[in-house]
N, C-alpha and C positions, 0 to 999 in steps of 0.2 A: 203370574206367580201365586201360589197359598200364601195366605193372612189368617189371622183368628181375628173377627171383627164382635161387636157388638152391635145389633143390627137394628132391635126394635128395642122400646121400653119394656124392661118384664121377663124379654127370653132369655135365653144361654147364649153361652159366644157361639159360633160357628166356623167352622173353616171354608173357607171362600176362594175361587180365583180373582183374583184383580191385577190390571194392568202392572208393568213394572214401573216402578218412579224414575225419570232422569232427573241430574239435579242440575239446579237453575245457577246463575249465578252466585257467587258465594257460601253454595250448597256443596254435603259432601254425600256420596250414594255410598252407603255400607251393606256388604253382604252377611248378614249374620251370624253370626255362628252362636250364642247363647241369650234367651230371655227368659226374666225372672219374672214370675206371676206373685201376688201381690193380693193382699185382703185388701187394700185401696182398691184394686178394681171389683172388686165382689159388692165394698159399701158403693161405690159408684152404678150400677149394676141394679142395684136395688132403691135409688132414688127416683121419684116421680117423674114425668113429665116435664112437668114444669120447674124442677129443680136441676135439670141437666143442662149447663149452664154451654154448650155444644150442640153442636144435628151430629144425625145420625146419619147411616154406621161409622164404626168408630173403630181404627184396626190398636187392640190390643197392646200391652205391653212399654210399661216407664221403665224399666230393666233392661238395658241393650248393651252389647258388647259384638263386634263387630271386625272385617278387614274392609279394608280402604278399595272398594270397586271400583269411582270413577269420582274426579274431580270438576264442581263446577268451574267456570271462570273467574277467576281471582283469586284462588283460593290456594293459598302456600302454607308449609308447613308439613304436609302429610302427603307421606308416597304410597302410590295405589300396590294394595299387601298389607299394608300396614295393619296392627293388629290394636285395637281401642276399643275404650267405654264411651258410652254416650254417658255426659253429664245431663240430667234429667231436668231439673227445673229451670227451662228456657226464661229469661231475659228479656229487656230490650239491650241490652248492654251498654247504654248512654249514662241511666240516673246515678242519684250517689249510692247507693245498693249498691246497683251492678257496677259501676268506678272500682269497689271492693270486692270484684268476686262473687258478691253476695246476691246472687239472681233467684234464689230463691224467695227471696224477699224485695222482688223487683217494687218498685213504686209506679208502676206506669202497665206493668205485663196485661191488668186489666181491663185497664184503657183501650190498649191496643190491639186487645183479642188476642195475646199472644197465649198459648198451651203447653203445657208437656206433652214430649211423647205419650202417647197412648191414654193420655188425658186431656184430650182433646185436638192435640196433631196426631198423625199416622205414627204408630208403636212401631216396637221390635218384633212382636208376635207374626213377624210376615220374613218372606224369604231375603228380601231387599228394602232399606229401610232411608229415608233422607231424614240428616239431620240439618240444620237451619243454619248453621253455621260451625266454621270449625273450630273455634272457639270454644265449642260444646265436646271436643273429643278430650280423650286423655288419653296416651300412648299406652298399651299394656304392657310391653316390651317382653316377656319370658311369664309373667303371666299366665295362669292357665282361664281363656274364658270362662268355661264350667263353673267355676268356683270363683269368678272373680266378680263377674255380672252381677250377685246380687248384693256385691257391695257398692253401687252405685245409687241404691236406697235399701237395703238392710243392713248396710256395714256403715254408709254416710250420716242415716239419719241417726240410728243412736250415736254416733260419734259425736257429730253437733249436738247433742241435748246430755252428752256425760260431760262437753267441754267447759260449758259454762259453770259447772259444778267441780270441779275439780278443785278446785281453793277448802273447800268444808270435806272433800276426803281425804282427812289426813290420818297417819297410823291411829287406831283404837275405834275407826268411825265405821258405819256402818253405811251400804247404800243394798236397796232392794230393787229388784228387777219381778214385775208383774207382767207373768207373760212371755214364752222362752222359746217361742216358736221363731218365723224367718229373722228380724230383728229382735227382741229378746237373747236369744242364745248366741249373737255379736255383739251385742250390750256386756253380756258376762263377762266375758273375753274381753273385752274391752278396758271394763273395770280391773281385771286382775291386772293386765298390762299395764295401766296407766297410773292406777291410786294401789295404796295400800290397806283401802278398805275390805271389811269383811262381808263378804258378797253373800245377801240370802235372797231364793228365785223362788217364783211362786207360781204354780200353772194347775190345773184345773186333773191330771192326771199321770200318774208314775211315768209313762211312757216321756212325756215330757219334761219332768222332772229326772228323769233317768238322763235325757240330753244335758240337763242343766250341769247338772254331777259331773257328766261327761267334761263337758267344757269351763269347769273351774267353779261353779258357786259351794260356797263352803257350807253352806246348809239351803234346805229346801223344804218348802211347806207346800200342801196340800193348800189351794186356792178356794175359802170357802167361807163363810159368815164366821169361824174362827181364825181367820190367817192375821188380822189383825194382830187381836190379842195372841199368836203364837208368833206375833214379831215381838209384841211390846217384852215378853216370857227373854226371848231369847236377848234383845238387847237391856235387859236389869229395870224395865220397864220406865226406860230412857226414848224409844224408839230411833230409825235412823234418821241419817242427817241426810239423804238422798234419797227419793222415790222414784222410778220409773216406770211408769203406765205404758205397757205397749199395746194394750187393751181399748184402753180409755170409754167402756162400758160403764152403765150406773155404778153397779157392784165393785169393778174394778177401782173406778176414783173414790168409792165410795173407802174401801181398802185401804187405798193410797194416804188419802189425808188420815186416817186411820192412823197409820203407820210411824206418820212423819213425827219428828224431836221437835223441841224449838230451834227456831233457826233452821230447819231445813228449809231443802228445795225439793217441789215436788212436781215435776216434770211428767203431762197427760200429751205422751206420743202419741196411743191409737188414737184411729176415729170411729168409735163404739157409740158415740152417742152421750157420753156422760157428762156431766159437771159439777163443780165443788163447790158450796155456798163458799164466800171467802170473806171474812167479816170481823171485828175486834168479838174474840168467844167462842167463833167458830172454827179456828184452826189456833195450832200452837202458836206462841206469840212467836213474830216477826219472819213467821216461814214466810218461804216464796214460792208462787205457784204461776208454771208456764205452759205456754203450749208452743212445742217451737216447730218447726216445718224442713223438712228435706234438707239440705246444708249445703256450705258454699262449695265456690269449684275448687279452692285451695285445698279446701277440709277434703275433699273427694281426692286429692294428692296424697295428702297425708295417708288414709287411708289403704291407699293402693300402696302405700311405700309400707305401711304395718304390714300386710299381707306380705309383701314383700320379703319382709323380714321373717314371717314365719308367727308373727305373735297372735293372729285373728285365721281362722280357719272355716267359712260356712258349710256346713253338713247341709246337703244338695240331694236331691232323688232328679233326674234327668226324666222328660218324655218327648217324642217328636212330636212333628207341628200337628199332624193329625191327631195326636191323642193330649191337645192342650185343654178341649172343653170336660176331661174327665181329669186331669190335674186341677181346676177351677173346680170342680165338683168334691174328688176328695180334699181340698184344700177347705171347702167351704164347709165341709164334716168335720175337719178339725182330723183330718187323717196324713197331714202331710207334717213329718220331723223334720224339723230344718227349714229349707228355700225350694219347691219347685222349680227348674230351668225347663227349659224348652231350646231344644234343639232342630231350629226351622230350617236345617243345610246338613244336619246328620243323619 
């Protein structure tokens, strides 16, 4: 079957044959039908040697959605057809983390060598993909893969990092979104649906800001050593009570705390590299500042049921599996609006 692998330290992904996977006991074998590409694996991509916490090659892709091809032994629950998302941030599913769902935040995953898909186990970026267990699926039921795939971390992760906030948006408040590309521009959406806050989005150029517009932020600033002070302008030089970095670049957090009121929260999604001195003087008094990780498998329910409902919509460019290393490429240009998919069975 073709993969998109990562192969050496340094290069570009490649499309590759590699055997087909059978799945083992309590394994489920899904034939693909959509993966979402991902600036995670770009920063992954460009880490040393000695920082890639994994051997190599590495096939691509924490974005999977999928039908049910073949069932390992013991394994109930799902009929072979069936149409699902991989839940991304594998588990061991024992600790009290995962007890809650919460495998994102496993307390042992380390320990135990355990990986996400395409972050260190075998991705979606291939024809045929095994997940570790079935416990990791979510039914899509009427679902369109296409557009559904990159809510298993575009649409999960800002979800977990608007929920914890939601108490401090109430009507009159304000929450800003930095960054409105794959996550970003389902963070907006998110916000209108969820709070009655007044959404302002910030990205680096119209074209993206035009998306922002598109999908509900009620004003939109140009991302730039003034967006700051043209939030403090626009909220009565109050600032908001919610920040989200999807960036999380120097400039970006550097924006972020910038931004923030007293009492906010200000939430550094990307992984740009940034951080925020956080100190009695150096941030408004009594803000909170987190950095929170992928979200639980509940939350990735919830999710799929918003979608469902029609309230969250990701804006998708599609390419097949052969033309995944030049979607990485203009993604890494900052030329892709929305969520790259890849289509490895289209």
């Amino acid at each position: 079957m073709k993969a998109v692998q990562y192969r050496s330290v340094g290069a570009t992904p490649e499309v590759v044959t590699v055997d087909r996977p059978e799945p083992g006991p309590g394994q489920v074998l899904l034939k693909v039908t959509a993966a979402g590409v991902c600036h995670s694996d770009i920063a992954v991509m460009s880490w040393p040697a000695e920082a890639l916490p994994f051997p190599l090659p590495l096939t691509l892709g924490h974005e999977g959605a999928g039908t049910v091809a073949a069932l390992g032994d013991g394994v109930t629950g799902f009929e072979t057809g069936e149409s699902v998302a991989v839940y991304g941030p594998w588990g061991c599913g024992n600790c009290l983390m995962c007890a809650q769902g919460k495998e994102n935040i496993c307390l042992r995953a380390a320990e135990l060598g355990i990986r996400p898909p395409g972050l260190g186990a075998p991705g979606a970026l291939a024809e045929y993909m095994i997940v570790d267990d079935a416990r990791h699926l979510v039914p899509l039921g009427d679902l369109d893969p296409v557009t559904a795939v990159p809510l298993t971390d575009a649409g999960l992760t800002p979800y977990h990092a608007i929920k914890t906030s939601l108490p401090k948006l109430a009507p009159g408040s304000t929450a800003v979104v930095i960054g409105t590309g794959g996550l970003g521009h389902v963070a907006i959406q998110l916000l209108r649906a969820l709070t009655s806050a007044r959404v302002i989005a910030l990205d680096v150029n119209e074209e993206k800001l035009d998306l922002a517009r598109e999908v509900g932020a009620h004003e939109v600033v140009l991302s730039d050593q003034h967006a700051a002070a043209k939030v403090r302008e626009l909220t009565g030089g109050l600032g908001a009570q919610a920040v989200f970095d999807f960036v999380g670049a120097p400039p970006t957090v550097a924006t972020a705390s910038a931004c923030a009121a007293v009492e906010a929260d200000v939430t550094i999604v990307g992984i740009g590299g940034g951080s925020a001195p956080v100190g009695f003087g150096a941030v408004p008094y009594d803000a909170a500042f987190r950095a929170p990780y992928w979200g639980s498998r509940s939350e990735l329910i919830e999710v799929l049921d918003l979608a469902r409902s029609g309230v969250i919509e990701v804006h998708v460019e599609t390419y097949p599996l052969d033309e995944a290393p030049t979607a990485y490429e203009r993604l890494h240009e900052g030329r892709i609006n929305g969520r790259a998919v890849i289509l490895p069975n289209g």
